[in-house]
C-alpha atoms as one frame of an Amber mdcrd trajectory, in Angstrom:
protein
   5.239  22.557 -34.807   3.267  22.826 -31.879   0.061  20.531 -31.815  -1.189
  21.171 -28.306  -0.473  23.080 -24.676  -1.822  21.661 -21.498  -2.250  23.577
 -18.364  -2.332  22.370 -14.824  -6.093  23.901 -13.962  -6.565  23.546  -9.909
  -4.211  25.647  -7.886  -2.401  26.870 -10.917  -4.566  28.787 -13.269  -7.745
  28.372 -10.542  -7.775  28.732  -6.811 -10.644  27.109  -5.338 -12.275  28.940
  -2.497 -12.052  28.160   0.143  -8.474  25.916  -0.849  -9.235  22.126  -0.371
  -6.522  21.651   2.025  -8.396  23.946   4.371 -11.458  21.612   3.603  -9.827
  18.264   4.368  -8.415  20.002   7.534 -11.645  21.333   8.623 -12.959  17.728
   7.924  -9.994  16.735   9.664 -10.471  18.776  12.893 -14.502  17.619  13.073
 -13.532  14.210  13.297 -10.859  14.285  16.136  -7.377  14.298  13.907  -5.597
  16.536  15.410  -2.813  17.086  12.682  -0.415  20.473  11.872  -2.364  22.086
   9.154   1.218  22.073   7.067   1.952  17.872   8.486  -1.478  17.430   6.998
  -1.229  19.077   3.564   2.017  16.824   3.168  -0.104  13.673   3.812  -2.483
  14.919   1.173   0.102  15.652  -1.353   1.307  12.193  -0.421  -2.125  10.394
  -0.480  -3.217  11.906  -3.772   0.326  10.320  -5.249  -0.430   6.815  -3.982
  -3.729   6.576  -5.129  -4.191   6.154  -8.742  -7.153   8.003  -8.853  -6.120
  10.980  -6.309  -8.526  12.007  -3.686 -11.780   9.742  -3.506 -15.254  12.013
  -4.365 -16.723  11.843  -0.675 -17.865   8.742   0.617 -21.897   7.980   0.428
 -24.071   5.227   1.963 -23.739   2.267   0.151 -21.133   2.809  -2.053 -17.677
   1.053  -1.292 -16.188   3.000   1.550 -12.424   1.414   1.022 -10.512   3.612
  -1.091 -12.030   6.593   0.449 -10.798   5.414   3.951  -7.163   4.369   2.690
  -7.097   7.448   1.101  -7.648   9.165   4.758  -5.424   6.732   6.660  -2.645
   7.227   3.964  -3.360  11.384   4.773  -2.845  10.920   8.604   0.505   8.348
   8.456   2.824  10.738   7.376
């Protein structure tokens, strides 16, 4: 007996618009990394994996800036 379905909701069943890889590499490009769009979708595949809590919301003024910067270092290693 089936007691429940899940579904995978962003970039599945909903496509943001505009796609938040082309965010992040529009963020990217105003701040000087100069990354392949496709070299820097893999490092946000690969960030989101190795942080528990995938993508920090963005970073504001006073709140702790860490994860939100490993999150972007981890995104421009690969």
């Amino acid at each position: 007996m089936i007691k429940a379905v899940f579904f995978d909701w962003v970039r599945t069943l909903a496509h943001p618009e505009p796609d938040s890889h082309e965010v992040v590499y529009q963020v990217a490009q105003g701040l000087g990394v100069k990354l392949p769009p496709q070299r820097l979708i893999k490092g946000i595949h690969a960030a989101d994996n190795q942080m528990p809590a995938g993508a920090p919301p963005r970073w504001r003024e006073g709140k702790d800036e860490e994860p939100f910067i490993r999150w972007w270092v981890c995104v421009v290693s690969i």
